[in-house]
N, C-alpha and C positions, 0 to 999 in steps of 0.2 A: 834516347839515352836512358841508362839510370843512374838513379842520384841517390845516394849514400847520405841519410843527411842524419845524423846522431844527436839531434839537438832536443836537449834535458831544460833547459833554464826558461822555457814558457811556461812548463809547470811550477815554477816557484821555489823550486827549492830540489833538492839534487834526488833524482830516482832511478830505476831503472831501464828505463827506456832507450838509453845510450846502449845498456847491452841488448838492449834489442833490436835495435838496430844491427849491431854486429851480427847476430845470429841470425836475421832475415838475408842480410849478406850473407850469409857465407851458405846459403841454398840456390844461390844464383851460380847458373853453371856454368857463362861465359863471364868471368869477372871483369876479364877485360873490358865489357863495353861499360863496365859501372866507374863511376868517379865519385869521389866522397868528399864533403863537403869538410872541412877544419872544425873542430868545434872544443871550445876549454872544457879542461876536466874537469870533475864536478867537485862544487864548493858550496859554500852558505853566499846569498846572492844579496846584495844592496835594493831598496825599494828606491827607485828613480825614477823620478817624475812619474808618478802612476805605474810605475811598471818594474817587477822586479825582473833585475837584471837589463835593463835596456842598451846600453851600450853594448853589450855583448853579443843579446840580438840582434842590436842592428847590424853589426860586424858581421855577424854571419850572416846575415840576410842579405848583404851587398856583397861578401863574396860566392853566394852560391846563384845571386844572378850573373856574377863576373863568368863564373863556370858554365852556366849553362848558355848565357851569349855566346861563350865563346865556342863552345857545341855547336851551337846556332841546329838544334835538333828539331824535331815534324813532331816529335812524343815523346813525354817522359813519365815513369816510373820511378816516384818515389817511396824511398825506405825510412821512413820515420824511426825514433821519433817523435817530440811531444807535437798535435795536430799543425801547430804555426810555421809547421814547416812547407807547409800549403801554399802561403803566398808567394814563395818564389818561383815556384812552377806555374802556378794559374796564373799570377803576374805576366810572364812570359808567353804562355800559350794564350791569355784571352788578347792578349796586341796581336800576336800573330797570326790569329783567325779572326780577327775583328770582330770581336765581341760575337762571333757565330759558334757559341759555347753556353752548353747546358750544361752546371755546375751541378750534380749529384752529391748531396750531405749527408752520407750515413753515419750516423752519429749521436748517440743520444742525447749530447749538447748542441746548442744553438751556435757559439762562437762568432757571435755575434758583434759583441760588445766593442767601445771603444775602450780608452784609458779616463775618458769622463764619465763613461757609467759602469765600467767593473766595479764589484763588489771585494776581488780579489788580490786586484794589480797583478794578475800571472795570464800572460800573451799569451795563450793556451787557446782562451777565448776571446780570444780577438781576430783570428787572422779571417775572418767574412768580412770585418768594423772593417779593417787596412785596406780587404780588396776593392771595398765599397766607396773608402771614402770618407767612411763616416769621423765624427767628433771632432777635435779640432785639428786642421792640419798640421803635419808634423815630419818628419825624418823619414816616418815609414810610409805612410800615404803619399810622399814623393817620388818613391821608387817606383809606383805602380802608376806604370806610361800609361793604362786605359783602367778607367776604373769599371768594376762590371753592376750592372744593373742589379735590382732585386729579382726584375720577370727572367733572370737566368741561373738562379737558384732552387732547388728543388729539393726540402731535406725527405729523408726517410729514415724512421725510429727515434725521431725527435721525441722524445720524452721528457725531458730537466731543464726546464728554461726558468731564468730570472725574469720579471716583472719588465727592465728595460728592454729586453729582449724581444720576450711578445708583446709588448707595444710596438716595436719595428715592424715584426712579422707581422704584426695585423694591419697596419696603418699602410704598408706597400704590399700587401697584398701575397707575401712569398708564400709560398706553395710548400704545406707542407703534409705529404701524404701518406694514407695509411699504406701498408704494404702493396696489399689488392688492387688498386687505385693507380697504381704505376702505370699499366697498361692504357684505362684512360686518359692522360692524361695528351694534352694537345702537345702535337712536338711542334716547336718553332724554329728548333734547332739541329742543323747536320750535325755537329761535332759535340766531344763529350768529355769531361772531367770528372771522375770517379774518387771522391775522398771519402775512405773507408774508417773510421776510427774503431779499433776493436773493442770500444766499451757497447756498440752497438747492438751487441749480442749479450744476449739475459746472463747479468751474473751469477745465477745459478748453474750454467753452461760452462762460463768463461768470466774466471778474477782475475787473471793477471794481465791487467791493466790498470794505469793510473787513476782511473775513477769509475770501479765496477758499480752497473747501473741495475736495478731487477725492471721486470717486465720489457724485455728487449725478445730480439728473434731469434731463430734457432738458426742453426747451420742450413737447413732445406731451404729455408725461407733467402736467406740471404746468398745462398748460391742461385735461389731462381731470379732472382733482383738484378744480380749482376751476371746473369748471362744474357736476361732481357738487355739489360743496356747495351752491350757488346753485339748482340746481333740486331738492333734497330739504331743506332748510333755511330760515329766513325771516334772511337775512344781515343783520342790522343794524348789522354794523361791519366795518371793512376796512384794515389797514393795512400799508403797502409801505415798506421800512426798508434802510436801509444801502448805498443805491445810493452809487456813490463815482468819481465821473467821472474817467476821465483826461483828459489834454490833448486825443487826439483824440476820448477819447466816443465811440467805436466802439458801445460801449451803448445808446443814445438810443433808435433805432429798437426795438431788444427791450424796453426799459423800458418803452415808448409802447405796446406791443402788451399788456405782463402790465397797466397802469396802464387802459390804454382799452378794450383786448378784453374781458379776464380778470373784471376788477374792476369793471368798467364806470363807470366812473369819471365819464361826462358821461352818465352815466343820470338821470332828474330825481330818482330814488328818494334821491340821496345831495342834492337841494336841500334 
């Protein structure tokens, strides 16, 4: 299936990422197979209990598992989007491959974090904390029927971590690799999760996005990353997050190329 999911409020406070979400849709050629998650229009958000905006999150994070249970789909393609919209799809697909899911983090945040050790309070960077488990149980680490391991996480173009962060990553040992390094890396896993955030790539390339990062990859780089995965892996989810359009959307074209080339995104495999 894919999944529509326009959700602004893990970043903090109200951006563009909603319309980018709409414009990643509307390059999808069979719309029909897409369904779009509900999500409030953008406002100034309340900080609750460590997290701004959390009721609202969580709102939609239970209904966009209600949506895609009720799919009950093999693969999903999601349209972000600030990154937290990641947990309801890996939620779902790592139960239903049994934890037989190697998580790919391109991303130049870790998104690691719980709502005990954010620095920010914006569920942005948290949705690895939720899949995992981590900090204190709560609302959102209930929704997730299996929680997935650290040895099934894999970042690439990690570059911007807080201090709580890489103390996680270094203490369970996650895997975090240079570009080059992909191909050694031991596979222990058939199946594959592909979350792509676009601040991954050098903001000198590419700013519109929620949190343009420098020293990141180029387009070559990052096309050869993900076709590697797609031909040594059986990709069953895919998600592109935090596009954030400006006025003139100078982006559209690169987005339309990592969305349609990359991902393949009007392949029947994500009908």
């Amino acid at each position: 299936m894919i999944l529509s999911y326009p959700q602004w409020q893990g970043i903090g406070f109200p951006t563009n990422v909603t319309e980018g979400a709409k414009r990643m849709a509307s390059l999808i050629e069979n719309p029909s197979a897409m369904q779009a998650v509900p999500v409030a229009a953008p406002h100034e958000l309340d900080l609750e209990d460590g997290i701004f905006g959390r009721a609202e999150l969580y709102t939609q994070l239970k209904a966009a598992l209600g949506i895609i249970g009720a799919a009950n789909p093999q693969r999903i393609l999601t349209l972000g989007g600030d990154c937290s919209v990641e947990v309801a799809p890996s939620a779902y697909l790592n139960n239903l491959y049994g934890s037989d899911l190697q998580i790919f983090w391109i991303d130049a945040h870790a998104d690691i974090h719980s709502p005990d050790t954010s620095y920010t309070a914006h569920y942005h960077g948290m949705p690895l904390g939720t899949l995992l488990g981590e900090g204190t149980p709560d609302e959102f680490t209930a929704l997730v029927p299996r929680k997935i391991m650290p040895d099934q996480i894999a970042y690439l173009g990690l570059r911007s971590i807080d201090p709580p962060e890489e103390d996680y990553i270094n203490h369970h040992n996650i895997k975090n690799l240079r570009w080059d390094a992909l191909p050694k890396m031991e596979r222990k896993y058939k199946n594959a999760i592909i979350h792509l955030d676009t601040d991954v790539l050098d903001a000198r390339l590419y700013s519109e996005c929620s949190t343009p990062t420098t020293g990141g990859a180029d387009m070559e780089t990052l096309a050869k990353t993900v076709s590697y995965i797609f031909e040594n892996y059986n990709v069953v989810g895919a998600t592109l997050t935090e596009y954030a359009p400006k006025r003139a959307d100078t982006a559209l074209p690169l987005i339309k190329t990592i969305l349609q080339d990359y991902l393949k995104a009007n392949d029947p495999m994500w009908a």
